[in-house]
Structure formats: C-alpha cells, structure tokens
ZAMARGU-4260 file (C-alpha; in steps of 0.2 Angstrom, whole numbers, plus 5000, padded with zeros to 4 digits):
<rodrens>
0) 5643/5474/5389 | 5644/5462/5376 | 5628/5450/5375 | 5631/5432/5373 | 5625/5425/5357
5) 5610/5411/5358 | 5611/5394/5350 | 5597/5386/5351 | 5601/5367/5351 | 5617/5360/5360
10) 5621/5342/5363 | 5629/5338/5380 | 5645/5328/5381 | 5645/5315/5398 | 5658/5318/5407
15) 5665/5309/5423 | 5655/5321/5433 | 5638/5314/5427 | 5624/5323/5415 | 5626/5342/5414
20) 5607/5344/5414 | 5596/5342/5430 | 5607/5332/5441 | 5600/5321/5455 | 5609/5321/5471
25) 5616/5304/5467 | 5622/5308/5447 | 5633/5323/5457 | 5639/5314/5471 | 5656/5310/5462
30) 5666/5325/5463 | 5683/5332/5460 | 5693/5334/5473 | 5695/5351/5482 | 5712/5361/5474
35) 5721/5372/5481 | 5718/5390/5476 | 5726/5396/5460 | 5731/5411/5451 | 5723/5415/5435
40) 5736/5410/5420 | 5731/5418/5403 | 5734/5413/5385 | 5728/5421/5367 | 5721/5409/5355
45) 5721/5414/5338 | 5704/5416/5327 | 5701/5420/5310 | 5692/5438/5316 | 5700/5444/5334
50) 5713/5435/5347 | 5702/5426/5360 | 5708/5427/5377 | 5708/5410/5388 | 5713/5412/5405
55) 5716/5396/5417 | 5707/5400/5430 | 5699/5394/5446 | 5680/5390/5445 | 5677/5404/5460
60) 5689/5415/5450 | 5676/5410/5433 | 5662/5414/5443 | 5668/5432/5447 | 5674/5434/5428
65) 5657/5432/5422 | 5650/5443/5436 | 5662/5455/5429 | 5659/5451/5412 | 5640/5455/5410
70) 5641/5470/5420 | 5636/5469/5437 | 5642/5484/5449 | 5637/5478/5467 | 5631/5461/5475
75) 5624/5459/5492 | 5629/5444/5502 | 5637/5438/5517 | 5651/5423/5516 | 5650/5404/5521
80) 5663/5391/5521 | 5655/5384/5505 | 5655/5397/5497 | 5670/5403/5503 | 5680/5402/5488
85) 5671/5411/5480 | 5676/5424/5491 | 5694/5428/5487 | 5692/5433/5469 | 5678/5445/5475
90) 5694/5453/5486 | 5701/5459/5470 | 5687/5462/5460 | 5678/5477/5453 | 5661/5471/5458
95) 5657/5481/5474 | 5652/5469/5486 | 5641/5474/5500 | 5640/5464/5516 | 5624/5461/5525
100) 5619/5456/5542 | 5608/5444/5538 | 5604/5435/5521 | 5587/5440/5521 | 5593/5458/5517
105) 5604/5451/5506 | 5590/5443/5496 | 5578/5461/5499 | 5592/5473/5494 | 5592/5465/5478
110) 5576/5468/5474 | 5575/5485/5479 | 5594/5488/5467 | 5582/5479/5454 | 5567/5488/5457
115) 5576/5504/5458 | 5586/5502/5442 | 5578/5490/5430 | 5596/5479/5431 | 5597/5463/5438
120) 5599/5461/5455 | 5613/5449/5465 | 5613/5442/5480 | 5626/5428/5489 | 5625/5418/5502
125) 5634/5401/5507 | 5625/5384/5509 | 5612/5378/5519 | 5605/5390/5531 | 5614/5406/5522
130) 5603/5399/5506 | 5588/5394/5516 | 5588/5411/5524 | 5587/5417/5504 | 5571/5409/5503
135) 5558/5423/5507 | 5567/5436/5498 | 5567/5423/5481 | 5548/5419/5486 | 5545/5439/5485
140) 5554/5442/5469 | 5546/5427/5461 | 5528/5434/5467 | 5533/5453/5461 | 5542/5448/5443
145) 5556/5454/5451 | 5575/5449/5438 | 5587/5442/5452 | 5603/5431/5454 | 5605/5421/5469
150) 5622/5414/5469 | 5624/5400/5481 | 5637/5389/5489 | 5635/5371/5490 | 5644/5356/5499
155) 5656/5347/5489 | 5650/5335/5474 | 5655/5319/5482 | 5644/5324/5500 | 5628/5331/5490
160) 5614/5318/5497 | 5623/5313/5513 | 5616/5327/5525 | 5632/5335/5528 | 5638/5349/5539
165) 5626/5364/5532 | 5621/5353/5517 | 5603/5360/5511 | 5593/5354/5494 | 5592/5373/5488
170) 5589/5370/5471 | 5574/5357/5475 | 5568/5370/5490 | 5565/5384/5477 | 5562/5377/5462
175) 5545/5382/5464 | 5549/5400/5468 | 5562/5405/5453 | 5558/5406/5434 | 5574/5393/5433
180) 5587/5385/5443 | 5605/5377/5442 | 5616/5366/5451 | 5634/5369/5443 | 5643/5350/5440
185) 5658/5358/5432 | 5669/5373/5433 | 5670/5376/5414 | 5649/5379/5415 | 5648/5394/5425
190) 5652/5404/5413 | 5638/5400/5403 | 5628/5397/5415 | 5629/5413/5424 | 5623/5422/5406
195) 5610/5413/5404 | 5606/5417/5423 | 5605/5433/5419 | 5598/5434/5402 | 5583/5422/5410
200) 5582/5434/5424 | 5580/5448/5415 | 5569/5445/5399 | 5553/5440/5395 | 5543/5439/5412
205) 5557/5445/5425 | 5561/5434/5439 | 5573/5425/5451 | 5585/5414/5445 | 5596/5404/5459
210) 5613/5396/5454 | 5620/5383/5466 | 5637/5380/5467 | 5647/5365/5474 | 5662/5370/5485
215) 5673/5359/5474 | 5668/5367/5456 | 5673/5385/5464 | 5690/5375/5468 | 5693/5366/5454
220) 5702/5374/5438 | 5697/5378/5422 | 5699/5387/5406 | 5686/5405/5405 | 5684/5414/5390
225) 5671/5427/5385 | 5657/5425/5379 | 5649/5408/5380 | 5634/5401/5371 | 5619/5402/5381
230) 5610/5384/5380 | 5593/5389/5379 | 5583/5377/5367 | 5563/5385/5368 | 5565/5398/5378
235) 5558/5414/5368 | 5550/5426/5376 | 5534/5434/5364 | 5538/5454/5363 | 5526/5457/5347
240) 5508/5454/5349 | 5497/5446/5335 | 5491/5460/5324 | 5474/5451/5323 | 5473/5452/5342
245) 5478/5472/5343 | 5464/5473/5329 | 5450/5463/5337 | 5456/5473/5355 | 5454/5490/5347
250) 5438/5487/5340 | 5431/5484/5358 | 5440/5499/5364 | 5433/5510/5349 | 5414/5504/5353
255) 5414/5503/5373 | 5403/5515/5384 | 5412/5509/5401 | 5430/5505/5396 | 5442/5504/5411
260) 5461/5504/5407 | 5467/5490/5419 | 5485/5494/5422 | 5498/5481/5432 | 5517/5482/5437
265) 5521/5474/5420 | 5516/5491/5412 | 5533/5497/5425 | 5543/5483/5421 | 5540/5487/5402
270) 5542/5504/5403 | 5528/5507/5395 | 5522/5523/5407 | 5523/5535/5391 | 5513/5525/5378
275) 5501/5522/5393 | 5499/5537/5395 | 5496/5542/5375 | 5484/5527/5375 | 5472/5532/5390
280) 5470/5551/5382 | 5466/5544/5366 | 5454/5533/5373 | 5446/5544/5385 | 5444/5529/5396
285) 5447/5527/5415 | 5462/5522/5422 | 5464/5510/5437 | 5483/5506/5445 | 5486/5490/5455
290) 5498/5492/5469 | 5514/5487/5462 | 5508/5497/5447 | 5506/5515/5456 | 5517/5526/5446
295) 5514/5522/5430 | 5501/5533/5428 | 5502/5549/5435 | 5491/5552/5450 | 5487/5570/5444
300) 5481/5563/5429 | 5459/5566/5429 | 5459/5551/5421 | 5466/5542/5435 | 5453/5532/5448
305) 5466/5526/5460 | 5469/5510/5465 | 5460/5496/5464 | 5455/5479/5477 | 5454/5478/5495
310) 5459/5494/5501 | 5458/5503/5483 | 5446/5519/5481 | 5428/5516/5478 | 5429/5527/5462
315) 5443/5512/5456 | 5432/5498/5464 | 5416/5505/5456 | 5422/5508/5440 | 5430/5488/5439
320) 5413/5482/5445 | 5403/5492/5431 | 5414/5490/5418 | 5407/5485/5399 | 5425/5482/5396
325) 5443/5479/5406 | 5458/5480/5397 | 5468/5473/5408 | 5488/5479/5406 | 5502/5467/5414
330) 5491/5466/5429 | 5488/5447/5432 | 5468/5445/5443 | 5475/5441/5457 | 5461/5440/5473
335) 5465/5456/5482 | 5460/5464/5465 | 5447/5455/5460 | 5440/5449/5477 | 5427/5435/5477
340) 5430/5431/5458 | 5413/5423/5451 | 5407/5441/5457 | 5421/5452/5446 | 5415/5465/5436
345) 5402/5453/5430 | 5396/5463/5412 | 5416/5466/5407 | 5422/5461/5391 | 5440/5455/5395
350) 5458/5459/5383 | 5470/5455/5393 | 5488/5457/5389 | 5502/5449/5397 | 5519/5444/5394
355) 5517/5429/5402 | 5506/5415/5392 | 5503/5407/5408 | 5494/5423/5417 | 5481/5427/5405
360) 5466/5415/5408 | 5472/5410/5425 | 5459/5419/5433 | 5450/5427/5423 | 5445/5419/5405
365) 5450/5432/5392 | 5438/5436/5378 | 5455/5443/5367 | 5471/5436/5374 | 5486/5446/5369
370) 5502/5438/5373 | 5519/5452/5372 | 5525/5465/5381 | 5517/5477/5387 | 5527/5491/5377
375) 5525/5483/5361 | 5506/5480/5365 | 5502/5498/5370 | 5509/5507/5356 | 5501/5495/5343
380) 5487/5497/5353 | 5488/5516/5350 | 5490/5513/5333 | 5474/5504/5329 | 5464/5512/5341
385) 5467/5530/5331 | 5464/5519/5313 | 5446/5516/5321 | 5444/5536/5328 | 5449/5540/5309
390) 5434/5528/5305 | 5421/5537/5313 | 5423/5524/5328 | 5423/5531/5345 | 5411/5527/5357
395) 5405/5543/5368 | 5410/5541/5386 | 5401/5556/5393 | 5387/5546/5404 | 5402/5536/5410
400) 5414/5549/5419 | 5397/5559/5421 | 5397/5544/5435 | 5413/5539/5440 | 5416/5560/5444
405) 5399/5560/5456 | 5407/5542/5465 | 5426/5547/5466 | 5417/5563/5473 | 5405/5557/5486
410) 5417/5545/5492 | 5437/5553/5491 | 5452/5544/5501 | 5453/5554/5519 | 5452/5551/5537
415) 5448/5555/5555 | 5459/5561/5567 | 5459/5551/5584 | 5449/5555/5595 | 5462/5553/5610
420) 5471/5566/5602 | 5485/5554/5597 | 5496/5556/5578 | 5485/5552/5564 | 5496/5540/5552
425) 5488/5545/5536 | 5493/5562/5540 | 5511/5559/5544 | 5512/5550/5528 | 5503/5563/5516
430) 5515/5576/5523 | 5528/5563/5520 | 5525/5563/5503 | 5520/5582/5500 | 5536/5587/5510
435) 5548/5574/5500 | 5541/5574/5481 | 5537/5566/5469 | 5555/5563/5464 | 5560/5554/5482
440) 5559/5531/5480 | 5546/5528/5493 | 5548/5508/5502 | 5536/5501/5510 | 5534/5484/5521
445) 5519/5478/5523 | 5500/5479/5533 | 5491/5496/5536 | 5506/5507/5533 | 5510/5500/5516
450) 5492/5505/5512 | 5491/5521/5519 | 5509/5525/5509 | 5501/5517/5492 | 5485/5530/5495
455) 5491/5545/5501 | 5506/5548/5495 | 5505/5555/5477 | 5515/5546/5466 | 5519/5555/5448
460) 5533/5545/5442 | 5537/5524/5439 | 5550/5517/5448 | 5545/5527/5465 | 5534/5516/5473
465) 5544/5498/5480 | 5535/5487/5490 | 5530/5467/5493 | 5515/5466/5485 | 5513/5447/5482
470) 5520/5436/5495 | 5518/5452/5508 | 5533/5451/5517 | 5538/5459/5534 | 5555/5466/5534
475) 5553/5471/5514 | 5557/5488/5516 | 5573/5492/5526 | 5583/5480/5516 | 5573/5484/5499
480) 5577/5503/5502 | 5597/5501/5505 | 5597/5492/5486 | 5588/5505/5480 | 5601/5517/5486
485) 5615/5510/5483 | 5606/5508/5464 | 5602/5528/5463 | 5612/5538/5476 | 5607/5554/5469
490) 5589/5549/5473 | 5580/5553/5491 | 5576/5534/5498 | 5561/5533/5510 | 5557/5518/5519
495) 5542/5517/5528 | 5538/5503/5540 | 5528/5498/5553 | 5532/5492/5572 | 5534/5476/5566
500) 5539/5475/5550 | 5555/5485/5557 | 5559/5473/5571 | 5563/5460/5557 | 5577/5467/5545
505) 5584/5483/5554 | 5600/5475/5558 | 5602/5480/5539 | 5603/5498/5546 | 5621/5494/5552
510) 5625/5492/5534 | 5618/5506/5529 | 5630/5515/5543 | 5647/5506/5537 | 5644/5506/5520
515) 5637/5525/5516 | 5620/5520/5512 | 5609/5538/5519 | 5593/5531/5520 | 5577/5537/5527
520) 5567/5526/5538 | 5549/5532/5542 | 5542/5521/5557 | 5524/5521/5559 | 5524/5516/5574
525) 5505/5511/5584 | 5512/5498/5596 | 5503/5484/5587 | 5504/5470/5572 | 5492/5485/5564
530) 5483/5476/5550 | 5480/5462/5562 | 5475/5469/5575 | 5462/5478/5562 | 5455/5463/5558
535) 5454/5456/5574 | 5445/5472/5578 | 5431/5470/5565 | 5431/5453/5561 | 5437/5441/5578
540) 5426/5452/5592 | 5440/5464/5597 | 5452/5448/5605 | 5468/5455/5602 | 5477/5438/5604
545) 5498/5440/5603 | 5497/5458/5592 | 5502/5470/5607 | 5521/5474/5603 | 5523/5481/5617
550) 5533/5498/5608 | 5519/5510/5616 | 5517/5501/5632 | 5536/5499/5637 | 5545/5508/5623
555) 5554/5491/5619 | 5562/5494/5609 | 5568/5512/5609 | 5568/5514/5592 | 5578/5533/5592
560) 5591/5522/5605 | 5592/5508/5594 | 5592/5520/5578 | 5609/5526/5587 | 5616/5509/5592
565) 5616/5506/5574 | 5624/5518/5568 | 5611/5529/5564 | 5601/5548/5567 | 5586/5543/5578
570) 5571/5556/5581 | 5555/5555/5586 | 5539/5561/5585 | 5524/5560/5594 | 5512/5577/5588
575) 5507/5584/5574 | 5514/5601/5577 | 5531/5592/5574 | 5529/5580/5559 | 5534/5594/5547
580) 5551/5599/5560 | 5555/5582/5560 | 5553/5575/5542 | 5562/5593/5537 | 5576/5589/5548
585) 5578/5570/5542 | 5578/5575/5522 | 5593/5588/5529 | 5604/5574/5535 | 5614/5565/5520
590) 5628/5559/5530 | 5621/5545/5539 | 5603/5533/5538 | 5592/5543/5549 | 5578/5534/5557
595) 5563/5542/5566 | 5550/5536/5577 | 5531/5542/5574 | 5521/5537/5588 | 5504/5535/5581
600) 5484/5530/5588 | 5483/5510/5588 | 5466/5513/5582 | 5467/5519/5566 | 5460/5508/5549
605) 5461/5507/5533 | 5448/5513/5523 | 5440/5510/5510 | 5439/5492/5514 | 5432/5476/5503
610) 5434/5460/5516 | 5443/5445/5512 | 5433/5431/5501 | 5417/5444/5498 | 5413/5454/5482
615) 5417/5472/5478 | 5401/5476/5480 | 5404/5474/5499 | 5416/5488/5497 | 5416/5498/5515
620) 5418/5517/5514 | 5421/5518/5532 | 5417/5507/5547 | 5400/5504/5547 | 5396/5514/5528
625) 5393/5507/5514 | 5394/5517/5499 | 5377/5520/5488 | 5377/5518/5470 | 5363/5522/5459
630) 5360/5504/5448 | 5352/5516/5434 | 5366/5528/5435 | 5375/5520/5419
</rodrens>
C-alpha cells in the first residue's frame, strides 16, 4: 500500500460549495444537483517521473477507490438511501463487504477486525438512524483507543439543516466520541480525506474517525487519482520520549524498594508485549495488567500480580496501594483502577508514560511525565535502567515480593460451588479456557461474566482478550467476535456473554450463518442482569427491581431454539459433568457458529470486590472478608 505523503500547510480554495473546513449546516446547504450514475472514464497524465492515472469517476465510485486504495479487505455495514450510491461500486469492488443485521454490529464487528488484527476497522451505515444506531459502537472505540472508520451517508447538500426525511446531525452527535470527524462538501476530497481518515485512525493515540457523506457528493463527478496529500497541519503524534525523562524515570526505577510495573492496553496497542516483558525481568519488579491490557504480560509469568481495581486480585490491589513507586505503562487512572482517587497508592512516586499528552496528569499528577509510545518508551526504558544496574544501582526488592508472595498467597482468585447444586460460572469459564488454549480470541460483553472471563481464563498471549472496557457495553461481544473472525479465520473465536448482553446483538449470529463466520458463543446464562442483581444484593437490600430476565424461569428465550432459528448449532448445558462434553463438542464444529446455553446459579459474585467511590483498602476478599494486611510488613 502506498502511504500518502503529508504536507503540512495547505491553503483552501472557496468554491461554490462554501469553505472545505468545518462547515455549518447553513455554509453546506448549497449543493450540486444529484447525477445520474456514471461509469468511471480513465486518462494518463504525464509527469517527469511515472504516468499518473486520472480516472473520472463518480464520488461513490472515489469513495470505494480509496477504500481500495489504502488497503482495506472487509467493511461491515448495512445500506440506506443516502448512502445508497455508494453502494453500487461496492457491487464490483474487491472490498469484501459484509452485511449486518443491525448497525450496532456493524460498528462492534469493526472493533473486534481491529482489535483482532491491529488494522483499521470499517464500518457503513446510511444517514440518520443507520448513523445514530453507530453511536454506541464509536463511543466504545473512542473509550477503548480502538482505530476505526465510520463511513456515513448524508441527505443532500441543499436539505442539510431542514429536518429532512432521515436527516441526522452525525458529525455534531459524535464529535465528542471520535479523535476527528468530517462532513465531505465535494466529491474531489474524499480521496484525501479518506487517507487522512485512516492515517488519524490508526497513529498516535488510535481512535474512531467518522466521515459523513452527502447523497449528492457520492453522485456527483469527479476526477480520482492516487495518492492525495493528506492536509494535516499539527497533527504529530510524539513516538520518542525525551531522553532526560527515560533518564530521571530509570533512576527511580534503579533505587525503589516497591516498584510496581503499571501496565495498560497502550502497551497492546504498541506492541510492546516483548520489551515489556525484558523490562519487568530486568527490574525485578511487579507487574499489574488492567483489563484491556490482559495479555500483554503473560499470566504464567511469577512476576505477574493479576489484575488490578474493582474486581482485580488483592495481590495486584495490594501491591498498587503500597507502592513506593508506579510506573504506569499506557494505562490512563481511570476510577475502576484507582477507585476513590485522593486514597490511590498514596506513598507512590508516579512516571507515567502515555502516548496521549492529554492522559497523563488527568488523574493522577505525574512526578515524570513521558510522552511517546509505549514501544519506544519501554526499550529506552530497558536501555537506561541496565546503564544504572552497570552503575552499581539496583535496589534490593527481597522484603518486597517476600510480601506480595505471602498476600497473593493468603488471598488467591477461586470460588464456591453453589450451594443448590446449580453450575458454578467460574468453573465453566476456567475449563473454557483450559480446554480452548491460550491460542483461542476470547470476547466478552460486559458485567460478571466479563469479569469472571478476565480472572480465570489464563491469557498467555496479546491480542487474545477483546472486551468493552470503557464505556461497557451490552451486546459487545457477539458482534466484536464475528470481526475478529473474519480478521483471523485460522484463529478459535470465543464469545462469552451473558443472558443479557446476548439478547442485544444476536441477531448478528444470522450473519455469522450466511456469511461463514464459525464462531463460538459461550452464554453464561443465570437468569438475571447478573452484575446488577449483585449489587442490588449487597448494596440495595436484596430488591431485585426489573433484573429477573426471565430465561431460567420460563426459558424465554430458548437460547439452543433460537441458536437454530439463526442459523446456528445450539447446546445446552446445565451440570458440571457435561461442561467438558459440551465445550469439546462445540470446538469440533467449524462449519457453522455454534452457540451453547450454560445454565448457571443466579447467586454467584464476583470476588475480590472494591465497591464503587471507596478506597482499595476496602477491598472485599469475599462477602463479608476483609483481607488482613500487616502495616509493618513492608
């Protein structure tokens, strides 16, 4: 793929169109008439160095070149009259086009292809509701760093700010939820304005970027020729940290008796896994993975405390707490981290590195700020930590794991059955894991069975673990996992959901079916909206107000029934005798999605717990147990 070359100043001509930068409603509402649909009529034009090909073209037509161009291989979407037009050159194009049930999976299946592959994800939908049922799924990938497109249609030019027929302000509804956003005015900027879509999605701090499209501009004609200029004036993203920083940062590292290696998804997104990995056995120091960074450091590593926050282990909530120094790795302090923040490891010394100026400080003031990314940051890192060792600079860290090994071992992940002799879900999902590998994608919607999936499956390997970890959305998963799969088919693709989570997106099952997509689906099914009905139980007096689902009580829905109506394999399973026939039997079937049913106890919790707006030190073992620590013990 050639890569379009920046030029950092540019300026605009007007046109009859209006400004070509930030349009309101009213500079736009001017527009070409719609033109009949053309075919593509090509001419060379001579240059000193090579013939460049200009090709007439449609701006629909444009719009799928450059698809084509910067090397996309699938889109998710789901047509629209306004975007319509668009759809006619996708007919013909080489770009796999996938089509959804709903654009909600659209948006989540592109994720889960990003997520899955480290590529920019694509999703299309037409104007007004088709774009506003994008929303969530930008929201998510905004939250989670996540490098999408979201291609949408818009009414015509001359109707933009009149309210018509399935006329929505996208671009102004989600300009707080993408890194950047467009509304095309002409048919000759889609080009370049789909590279720097991409090229914004994908570097720096990855994110969603959302380009809106009049009806008119896809019909109108123009000339496309490959490569544009991308137009970004400012926009450069810091890779290389400041040596004096890695200097100052490495010092700290060489001389502290509690260091904690804070590790976030950035270290994933970087793919710095590897240099992680050299830097925590050079230091010797702890490490702590947040949830959207399980993975990046191997779980069978001993220098590997879990995860920390809310529902982390109390090995990884102790260590954060007592903590002379966190060296916080693309991770950003966010609350179910940190929880009651003035109380956060309160004798820590902070460096936190971050490619994103804006995260570091946020929350947490940073004693050493190091702007880059995370790769870069790690292996410097390396680099200056073994010039102190060769120094005669090491602090001894024997007192330290001395204590962390007596916590993580008083206090270790686990469970108890139920005592009504119903399916433990910890136990379905451990066996899960064991009997699929470490090798298998694991998705996850969200609530307890996103947090039982993020502690008891063993995760070895980044790029394994998907889930909505900042916005937290239901319905995540089923869509999320299809993209994954269609981004690596060799791969095993688990999805494991919840009850509820499942009722919101499994229509996108039926696309799995028609379009060869084998994915797993692992319901943990309890009858209930689980995390709620948890905190209702410990926090609201046991009033289970509105979060009986009623999938235990009247079996509606079936899921195995309504697994088949959609095209699927449905099983069930209800003991624990059965969970290793049936997960055996669901990895043996690659021919269609398979989906089973595990009926588990309504009452199970997730523990370890630290409640909402209270410090770690509130952490709860257990209902009712409150670790012990020894105040002297470090």
């Amino acid at each position: 793929m050639t890569k379009p070359a920046i030029k950092p100043e540019k300026t605009d001509k007007p046109d009859s169109s209006g400004p070509t930068k930030q349009p309101s409603p009213l500079t736009v509402a001017a527009g070409a008439r719609p033109q009949p649909a053309a075919k593509a009529v090509t001419k060379v034009v001579e240059t000193p160095s090579s013939p460049k090909v200009i090709e007439t073209v449609t701006g629909a037509q444009a719009l799928v070149r450059s698809l084509e161009s910067l090397g996309v291989e699938v889109m998710f979407g789901i047509p629209g009259g306004a975007i319509l037009p668009a759809y006619d050159p996708i007919f013909d194009s080489r770009v796999r086009h996938i089509l959804v049930r709903h654009e909600q999976g659209a948006g989540h299946a592109a994720s889960g292809y990003a997520l899955a592959t480290g590529k920019v994800g694509v999703c299309v939908a037409t104007s007004g509701p088709g774009a506003t049922n994008l929303v969530t799924p930008i929201a998510d990938a905004y939250m989670d760093s996540v490098p999408i497109v979201a291609i949408t249609g818009q009414v015509s030019r001359s109707a933009i700010g009149t309210d018509a027929f399935q006329e929505a302000d996208i671009r102004g509804i989600t300009l707080p939820i993408t890194k950047h956003n467009y509304l095309v005015q002409r048919p000759e900027d889609v080009p370049r304005i789909m590279a720097e879509a991409f090229h914004l999605a994908s570097t720096g701090r990855p994110g969603p970027v959302l380009v809106d499209i009049p009806k008119d501009v896809l019909q109108a004609r123009t000339e496309f020729s490959w490569p544009p200029t991308i137009e970004l004036p400012g926009y450069r993203p810091t890779l290389q940290p400041h040596g004096k920083q890695i200097r100052e940062a490495a010092k700290l590292i060489a001389s502290a008796r509690r260091p904690v290696l804070y590790v976030g998804g950035g270290v994933i997104k970087a793919g710095a896994s590897d240099a992680l990995r050299r830097l925590a056995e050079l230091t010797g120091a702890p490490v702590v993975t947040t949830l959207m960074a399980r993975g990046a450091f191997p779980d069978s590593h001993p220098q590997h405390l879990g995860m920390p926050g809310m529902h982390g282990t109390v090995g990884a909530v102790y260590a954060l707490q007592k903590a002379d120094l966190l060296v916080a790795l693309g991770a950003r302090f966010d609350d179910r981290v940190t929880g009651r923040l003035d109380t956060f490891a309160p004798h820590a010394t902070v460096i936190h590195a971050d490619i994103d100026p804006a995260e570091i400080g946020k929350n947490r003031v940073a004693d050493v700020p190091i702007v880059g990314d995370a790769r870069y940051v790690i292996e410097e890192l390396i680099t200056a930590v073994a010039a102190e060792h060769k120094a005669g600079h090491k602090a001894d860290l024997t007192d330290w794991w001395r204590t962390l090994d007596d916590i993580r071992g008083r206090y270790p992940l686990g469970w108890e059955d139920p005592p009504d002799g119903t399916l433990a879900p910890q136990y379905v999902i451990k066996r899960l894991g064991e009997i699929a590998g470490p090798d298998t994608i694991y998705v996850a919607g969200v609530g307890q069975h996103q947090m039982w999936a993020s502690q008891f499956i063993s995760y070895e390997k980044p790029g394994t673990w998907l889930n909505s970890g900042g916005l937290g959305t239901m319905g995540f998963a089923v869509p999320a996992a299809m993209g994954a799969k269609v981004g690596r088919p060799d791969a095993v693709v688990w999805a494991i959901d919840g009850d509820g989570c499942f009722q919101m997106t499994n229509q996108e099952l039926a696309t799995c079916a028609l379009e060869g997509i084998p994915i797993k689906v692992a319901i943990i099914n309890n009858g209930n909206l689980g995390m709620v009905r948890q905190w209702q139980t410990l926090f609201y007096n046991e009033r289970y107000s509105n979060t009986d689902l009623g999938t235990h009580k009247h079996r509606i829905p079936d899921f195995v029934k309504l697994a088949e109506a959609l095209g699927c394999t449905g099983l069930r399973c209800e003991t624990a005798e059965d969970v290793d026939r049936t997960i055996e039997t669901a990895m043996n079937i690659n021919d269609s999605p398979v989906v089973i049913d595990f009926v588990v106890g309504k009452d199970a919790m997730v523990w370890p717990m630290v409640p909402a707006g209270t410090s770690n030190d509130e952490i709860m073992f257990a209902r009712g147990v409150r670790p012990v620590f020894d105040e002297d013990d470090v």
